[in-house]
C-alpha positions as CSV (number, residue, x, y, z in Angstrom):
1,X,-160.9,-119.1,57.7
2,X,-164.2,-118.7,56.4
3,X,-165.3,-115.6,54.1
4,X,-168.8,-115.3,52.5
5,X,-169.2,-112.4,49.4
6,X,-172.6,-111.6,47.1
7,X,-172.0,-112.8,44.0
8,X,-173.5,-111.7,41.0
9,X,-174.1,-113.2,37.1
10,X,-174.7,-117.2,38.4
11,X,-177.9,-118.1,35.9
12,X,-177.6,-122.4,36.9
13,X,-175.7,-124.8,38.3
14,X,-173.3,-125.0,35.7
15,X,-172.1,-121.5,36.9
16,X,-171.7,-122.9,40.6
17,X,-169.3,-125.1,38.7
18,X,-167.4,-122.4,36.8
19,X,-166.9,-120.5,39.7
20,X,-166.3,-123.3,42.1
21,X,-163.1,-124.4,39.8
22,X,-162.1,-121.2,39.3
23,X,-162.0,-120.1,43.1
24,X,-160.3,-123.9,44.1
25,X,-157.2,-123.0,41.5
26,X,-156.1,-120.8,44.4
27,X,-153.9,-122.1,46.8
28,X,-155.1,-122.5,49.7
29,X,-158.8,-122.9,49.2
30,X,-160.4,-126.0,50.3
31,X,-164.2,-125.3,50.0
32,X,-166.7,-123.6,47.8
33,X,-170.3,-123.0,49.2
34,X,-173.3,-121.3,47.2
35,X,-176.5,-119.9,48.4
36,X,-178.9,-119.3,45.7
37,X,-181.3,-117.8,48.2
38,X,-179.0,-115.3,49.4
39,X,-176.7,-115.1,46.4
40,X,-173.7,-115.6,48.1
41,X,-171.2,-117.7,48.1
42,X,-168.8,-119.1,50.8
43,X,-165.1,-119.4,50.6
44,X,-163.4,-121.5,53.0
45,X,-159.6,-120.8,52.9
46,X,-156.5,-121.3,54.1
47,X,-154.5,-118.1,54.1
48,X,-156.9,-115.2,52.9
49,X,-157.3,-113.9,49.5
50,X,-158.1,-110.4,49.1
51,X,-161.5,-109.7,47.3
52,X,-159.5,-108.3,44.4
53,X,-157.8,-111.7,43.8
54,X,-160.3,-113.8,44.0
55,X,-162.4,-111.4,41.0
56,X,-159.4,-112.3,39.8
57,X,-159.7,-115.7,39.2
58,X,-163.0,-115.2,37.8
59,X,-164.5,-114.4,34.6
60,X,-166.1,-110.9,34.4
61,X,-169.5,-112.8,34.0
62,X,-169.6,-113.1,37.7
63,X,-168.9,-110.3,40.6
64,X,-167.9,-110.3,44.1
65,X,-168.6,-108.3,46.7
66,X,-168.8,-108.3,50.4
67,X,-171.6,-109.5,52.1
68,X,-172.4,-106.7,54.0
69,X,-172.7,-103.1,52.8
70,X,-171.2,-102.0,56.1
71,X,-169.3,-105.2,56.4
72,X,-164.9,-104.1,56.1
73,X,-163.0,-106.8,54.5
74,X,-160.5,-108.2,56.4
75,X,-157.7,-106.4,54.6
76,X,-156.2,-103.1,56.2
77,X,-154.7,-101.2,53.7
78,X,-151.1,-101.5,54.1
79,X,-148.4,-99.4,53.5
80,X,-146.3,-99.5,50.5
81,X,-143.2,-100.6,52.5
82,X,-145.5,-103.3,54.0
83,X,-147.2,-104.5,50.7
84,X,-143.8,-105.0,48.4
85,X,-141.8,-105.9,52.1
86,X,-140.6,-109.2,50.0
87,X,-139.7,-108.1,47.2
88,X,-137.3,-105.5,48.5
89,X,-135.8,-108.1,51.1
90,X,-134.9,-110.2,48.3
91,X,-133.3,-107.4,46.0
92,X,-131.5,-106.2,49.0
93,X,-130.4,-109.9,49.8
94,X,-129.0,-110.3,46.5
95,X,-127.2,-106.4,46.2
96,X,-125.7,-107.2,49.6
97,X,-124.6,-110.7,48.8
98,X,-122.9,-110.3,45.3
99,X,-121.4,-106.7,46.7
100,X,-119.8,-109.1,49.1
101,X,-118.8,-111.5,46.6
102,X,-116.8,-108.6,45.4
103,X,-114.3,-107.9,48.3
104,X,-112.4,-110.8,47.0
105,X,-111.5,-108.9,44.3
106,X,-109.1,-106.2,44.2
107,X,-111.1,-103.8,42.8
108,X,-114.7,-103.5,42.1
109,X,-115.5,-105.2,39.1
110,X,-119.0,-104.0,37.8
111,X,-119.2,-106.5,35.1
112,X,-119.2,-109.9,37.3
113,X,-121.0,-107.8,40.0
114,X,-124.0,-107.7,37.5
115,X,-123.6,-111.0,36.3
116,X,-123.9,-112.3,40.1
117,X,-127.2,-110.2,40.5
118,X,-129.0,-111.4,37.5
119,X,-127.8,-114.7,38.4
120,X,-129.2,-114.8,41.9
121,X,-132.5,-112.6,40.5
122,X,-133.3,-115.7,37.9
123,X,-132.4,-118.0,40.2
124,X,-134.5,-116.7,43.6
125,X,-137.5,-115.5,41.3
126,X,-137.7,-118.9,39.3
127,X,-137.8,-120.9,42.5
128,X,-140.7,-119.1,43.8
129,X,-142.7,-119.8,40.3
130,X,-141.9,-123.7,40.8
131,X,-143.5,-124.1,44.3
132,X,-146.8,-123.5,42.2
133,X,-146.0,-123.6,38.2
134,X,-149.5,-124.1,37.0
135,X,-151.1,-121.0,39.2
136,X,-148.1,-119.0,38.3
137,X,-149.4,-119.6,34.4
138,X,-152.7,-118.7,35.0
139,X,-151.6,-115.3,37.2
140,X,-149.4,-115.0,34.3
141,X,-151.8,-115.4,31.6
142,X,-153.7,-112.4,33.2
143,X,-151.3,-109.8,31.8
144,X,-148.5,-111.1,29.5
145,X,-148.8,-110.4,26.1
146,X,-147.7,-114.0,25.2
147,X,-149.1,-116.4,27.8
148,X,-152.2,-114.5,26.9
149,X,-152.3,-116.0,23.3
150,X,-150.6,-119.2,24.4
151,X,-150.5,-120.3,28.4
152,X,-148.1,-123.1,28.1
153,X,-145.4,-120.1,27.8
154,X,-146.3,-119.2,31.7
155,X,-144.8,-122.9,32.2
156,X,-141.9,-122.2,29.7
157,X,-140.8,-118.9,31.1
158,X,-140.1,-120.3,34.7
159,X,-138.3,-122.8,32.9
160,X,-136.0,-120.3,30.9
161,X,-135.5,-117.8,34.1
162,X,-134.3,-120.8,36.0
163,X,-132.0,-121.7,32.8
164,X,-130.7,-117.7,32.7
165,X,-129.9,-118.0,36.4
166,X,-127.4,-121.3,35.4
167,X,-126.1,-119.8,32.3
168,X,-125.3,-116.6,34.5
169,X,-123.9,-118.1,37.3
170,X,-121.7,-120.5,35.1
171,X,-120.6,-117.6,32.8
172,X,-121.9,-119.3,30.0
173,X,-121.7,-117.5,26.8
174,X,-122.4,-113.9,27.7
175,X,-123.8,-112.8,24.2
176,X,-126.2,-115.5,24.2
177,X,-127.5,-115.1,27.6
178,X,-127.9,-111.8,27.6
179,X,-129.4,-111.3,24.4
180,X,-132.0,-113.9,25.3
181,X,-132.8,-111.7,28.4
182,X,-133.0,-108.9,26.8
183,X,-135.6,-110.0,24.3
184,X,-137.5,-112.0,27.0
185,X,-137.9,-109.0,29.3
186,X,-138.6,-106.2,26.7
187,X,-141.3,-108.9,25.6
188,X,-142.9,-109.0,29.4
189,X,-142.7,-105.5,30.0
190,X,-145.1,-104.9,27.6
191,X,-147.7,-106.5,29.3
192,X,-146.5,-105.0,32.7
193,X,-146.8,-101.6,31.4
194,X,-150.0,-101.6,29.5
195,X,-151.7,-103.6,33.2
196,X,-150.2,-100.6,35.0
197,X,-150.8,-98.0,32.8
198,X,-154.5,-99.0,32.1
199,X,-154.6,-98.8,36.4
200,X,-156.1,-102.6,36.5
201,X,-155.5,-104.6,40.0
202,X,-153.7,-107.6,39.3
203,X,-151.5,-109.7,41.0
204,X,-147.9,-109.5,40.0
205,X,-146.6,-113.0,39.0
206,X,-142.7,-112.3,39.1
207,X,-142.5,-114.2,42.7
208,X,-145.1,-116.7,41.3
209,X,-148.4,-116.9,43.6
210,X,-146.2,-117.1,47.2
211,X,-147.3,-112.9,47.7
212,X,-150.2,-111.2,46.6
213,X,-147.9,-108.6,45.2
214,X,-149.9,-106.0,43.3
215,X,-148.7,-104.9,39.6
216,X,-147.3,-101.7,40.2
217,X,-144.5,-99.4,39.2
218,X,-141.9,-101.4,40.7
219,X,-142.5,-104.2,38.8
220,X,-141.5,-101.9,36.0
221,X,-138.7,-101.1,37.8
222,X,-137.2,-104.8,37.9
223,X,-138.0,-105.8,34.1
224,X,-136.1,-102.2,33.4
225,X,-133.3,-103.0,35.9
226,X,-132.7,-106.7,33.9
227,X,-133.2,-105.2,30.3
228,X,-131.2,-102.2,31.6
229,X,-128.0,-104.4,32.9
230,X,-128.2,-107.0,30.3
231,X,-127.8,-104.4,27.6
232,X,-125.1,-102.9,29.3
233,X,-123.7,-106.6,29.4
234,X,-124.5,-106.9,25.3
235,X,-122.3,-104.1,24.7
236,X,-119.4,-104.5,26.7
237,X,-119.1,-107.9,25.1
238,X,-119.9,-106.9,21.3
């Protein structure tokens, strides 16, 4: 598909290049076409970007907008059921699954229930960050307090979620592990809150760059449900 947007702030060629490279880190995008004429520029894509993304990606130097003052992106508004559909199919995936895991046991045993959930969370979550690490980082950059000051963490958190998901699925030394992702998520909520809180539209990078999920309350939600259950976790075991 083929989308072409007014752009705004391009002085020289050297900001075709800017923007060019910044558009291309998407996935998906194959080609990037500039009118200086018309100011515009064309985005050839494979699965479509929102307008919102694609600002984005840029630096707030240059600004999209649609072509056409009358013209309606090609992005109905959907519902909020529609819009975070993913996100809840996994979650519910995972509650079914590890309540499952739990008629084995003669009674209900909450502790190993929520070790079972954060192990499949880490586990699911991480694996969608590794089908694209290095645009995960940079959607990650956009809002976490660390990766802001230093992006090679964006590369290291997938790295420790995936190692969480192990050490919770192994049962390895429960203080450690859930200490760690305690301090980890207290750390990302930060950012989460003060992107939602200050009402900016950014993607959400906690299923990497698979969905163009918008940072919302519910991402608070899951950083509190993991900093919620692995304190629980901490205490039982101190």
């Amino acid at each position: 598909m083929v989308h072409t947007y007014k752009i705004t702030g391009m002085t020289c060629s050297g900001c075709e290049d800017t923007v060019r490279n910044s558009l291309m880190k998407l996935e998906g995008i194959t080609q990037v076409d500039f009118s200086r004429a018309d100011e515009t520029v064309t985005v050839t894509m494979e699965q479509h970007y929102p307008l919102s993304t694609l600002q984005q990606s840029l630096s707030s130097k240059y600004k999209l907008s649609l072509n056409m003052p009358s013209e309606v992106e090609s992005e109905t508004p959907q519902s909020w059921a529609a819009t975070y559909k993913p996100i809840l199919l996994i979650s519910a995936y995972l509650v079914v699954a590890t309540l499952l895991i739990q008629l084995t046991n003669t009674v209900f045993d909450g502790m190993q229930w929520m070790r079972h959930f954060m192990a499949g969370f880490f586990l699911v979550f991480s694996f969608f960050k590794f089908l694209n690490l290095p645009a995960f980082a940079d959607s990650y950059a956009m809002y976490d307090v660390v990766a802001k000051r230093f992006k090679p963490w964006g590369y290291i958190y997938a790295f420790v979620e995936l190692g969480l998901g192990i050490a919770y699925l192994i049962d390895y030394n429960p203080l450690i592990t859930n200490l760690v992702t305690l301090v980890m998520m207290l750390v990302s909520i930060i950012g989460v809150l003060q992107t939602v809180l200050a009402k900016k539209k950014i993607q959400c990078a906690c299923l990497g760059t698979v969905f163009n999920l918008p940072m919302s309350t519910i991402t608070i939600i899951e950083d509190g449900l993991m900093i919620l259950m692995s304190g629980v976790m901490l205490y039982m075991y101190a």
